[in-house]
N, C-alpha and C positions, 0 to 999 in steps of 0.2 A: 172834578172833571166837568168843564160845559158842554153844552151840549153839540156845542160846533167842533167841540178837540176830537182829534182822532184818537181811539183805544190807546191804550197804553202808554197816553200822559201825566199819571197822576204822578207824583213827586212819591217816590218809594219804591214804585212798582216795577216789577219786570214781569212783563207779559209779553206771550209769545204767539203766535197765530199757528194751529194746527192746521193740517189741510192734508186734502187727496182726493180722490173720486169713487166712484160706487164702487163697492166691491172691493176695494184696493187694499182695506182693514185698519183703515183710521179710528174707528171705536176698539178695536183690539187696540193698537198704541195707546189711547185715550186711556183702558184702563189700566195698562199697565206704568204710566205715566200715575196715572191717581194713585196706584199701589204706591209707590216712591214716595207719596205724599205731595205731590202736585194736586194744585186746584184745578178743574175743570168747567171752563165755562161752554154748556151746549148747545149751539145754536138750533142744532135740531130741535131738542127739546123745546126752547122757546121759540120756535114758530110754530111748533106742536101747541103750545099755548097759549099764540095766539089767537088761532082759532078754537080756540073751545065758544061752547055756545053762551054769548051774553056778551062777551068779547065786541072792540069796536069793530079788528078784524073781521070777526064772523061776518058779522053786518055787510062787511063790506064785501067779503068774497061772494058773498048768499046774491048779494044785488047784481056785483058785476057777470059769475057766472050762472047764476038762475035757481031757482030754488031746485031743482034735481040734484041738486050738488047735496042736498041734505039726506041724509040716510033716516033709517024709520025711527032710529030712537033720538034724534034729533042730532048728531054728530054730525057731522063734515064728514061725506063720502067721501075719503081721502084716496080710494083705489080708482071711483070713478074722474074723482077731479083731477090725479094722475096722469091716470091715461088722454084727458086733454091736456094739458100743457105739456108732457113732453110730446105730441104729438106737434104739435103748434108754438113756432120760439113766439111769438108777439101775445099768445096770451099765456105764455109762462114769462114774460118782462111783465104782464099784470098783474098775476100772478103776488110776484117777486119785489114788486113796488107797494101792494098792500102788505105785505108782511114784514119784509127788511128792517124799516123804520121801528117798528115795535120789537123788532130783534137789538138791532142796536142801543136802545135806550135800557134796554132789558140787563143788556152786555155793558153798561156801563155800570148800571145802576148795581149790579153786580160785583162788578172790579171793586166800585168804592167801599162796599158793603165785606171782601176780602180785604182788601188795603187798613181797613179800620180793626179789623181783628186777628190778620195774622200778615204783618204788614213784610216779613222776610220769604214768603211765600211765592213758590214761583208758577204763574199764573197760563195757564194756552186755553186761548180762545180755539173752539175744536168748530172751523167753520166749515161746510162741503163747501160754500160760495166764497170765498174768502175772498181771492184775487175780484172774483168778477161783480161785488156787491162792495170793492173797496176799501172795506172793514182790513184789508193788510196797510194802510197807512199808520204809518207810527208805531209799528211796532217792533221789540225789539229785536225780534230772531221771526223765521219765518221757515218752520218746519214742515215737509212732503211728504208721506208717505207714498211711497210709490211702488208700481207693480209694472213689471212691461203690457202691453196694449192685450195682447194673445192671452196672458193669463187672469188679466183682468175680466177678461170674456165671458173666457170660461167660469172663472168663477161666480160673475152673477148670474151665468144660464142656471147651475147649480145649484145658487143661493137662493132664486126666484123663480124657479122654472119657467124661464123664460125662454123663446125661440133665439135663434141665432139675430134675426132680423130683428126683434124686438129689443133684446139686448144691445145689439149695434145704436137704437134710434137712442135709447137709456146715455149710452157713452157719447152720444154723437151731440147728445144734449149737454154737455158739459164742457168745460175747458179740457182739452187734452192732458195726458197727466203730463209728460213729453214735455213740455210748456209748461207749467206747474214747478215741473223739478228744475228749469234754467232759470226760474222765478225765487224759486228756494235760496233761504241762508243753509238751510242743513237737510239731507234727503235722510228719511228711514227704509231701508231697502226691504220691502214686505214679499218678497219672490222667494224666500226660502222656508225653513221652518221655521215653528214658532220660536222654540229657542233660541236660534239665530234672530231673530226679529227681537228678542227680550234682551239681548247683550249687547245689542246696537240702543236699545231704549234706554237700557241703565248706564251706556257710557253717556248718552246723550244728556240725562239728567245729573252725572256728575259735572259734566264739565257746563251745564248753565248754573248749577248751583253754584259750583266755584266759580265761576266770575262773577256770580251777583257779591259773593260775598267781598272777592276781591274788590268788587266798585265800591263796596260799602264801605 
């Protein structure tokens, strides 16, 4: 794959784009997707290490938002630096423009490194930014998790004990899911229980398996 193609060109592969919004429970789909034996490629995780310290990222987050951004044991204050960007869209696009790039290359260099060793394997990129970082070009299915707006709320007041308003500015920062799901090839409807949420996952992973195989 170069470095100009979009995800999910390599010759073999079928790769899918995860997606949803806070709270919504796309790492619950994620693992129960990986239980099936799906690969999971995490973008969180590799923005997560992006910045670790020594990193080009770091450097560069350290520079643009100021050394306070640095906790005592030398990590990225990741709760304070939080709290500015989503507080502010223009310095969460800065934010978002240091680290993307090393996510992407990360997320390639990844696919080929699966492609090479379990090349029938079927691959979701598990992105929160998917649609709005791009990263949904090319690929082959395009999977939402989704929750209505009202429970989505709640559940991260719950999850993060976070204020009503606080919670709102968290959502208010993202793509709507609403938008997300008219964007989708396939919705996972995450409003019920779990079990219901695991019978919608395991149909969904038979019927992409079976067509991969069928295309094969």
């Amino acid at each position: 794959m170069g470095p100009d193609d979009p995800p999910g060109t390599a010759v073999g592969m079928t790769v899918i784009g995860l997606t949803g919004g806070i709270a919504s429970g796309k790492s619950t789909v994620a693992r129960m997707l990986a239980a099936r034996g799906a690969e999971i490629i995490d973008a969180d995780l590799l923005a997560r290490q992006a910045v670790e310290p020594g990193r080009a990222a770091f450097e560069a987050v350290v520079a643009t938002f100021g050394e306070q951004m640095v906790a005592a044991d030398g990590q990225l204050d990741r709760e304070r630096l939080g709290a500015l960007v989503f507080a502010d869209p223009e310095r969460r696009r800065q934010l978002e423009a240091l680290i993307h790039p090393f996510v992407r290359r990360e997320s390639e260099r990844r696919q080929a490194e699966i492609a090479r060793q379990r090349p029938e394997a079927l691959i979701f990129l598990d992105v929160p930014l998917l649609f709005e970082s791009g990263m949904d070009r090319g690929l082959a299915e395009i999977v939402v998790v989704y929750v209505p707006r009202q429970i989505q709320l709640a559940r991260l007041m719950a999850r993060d004990g976070l204020s009503d308003a606080a919670a709102r500015a968290r959502l208010d920062a993202q793509m709507d899911l609403a938008e997300k799901r008219r964007r989708a090839t396939r919705v996972i409807d995450n409003s019920g229980s779990r079990a219901e949420t695991r019978r919608q996952v395991e149909r969904l992973y038979r019927e992409l398996a079976g067509r991969d195989s069928d295309s094969g």
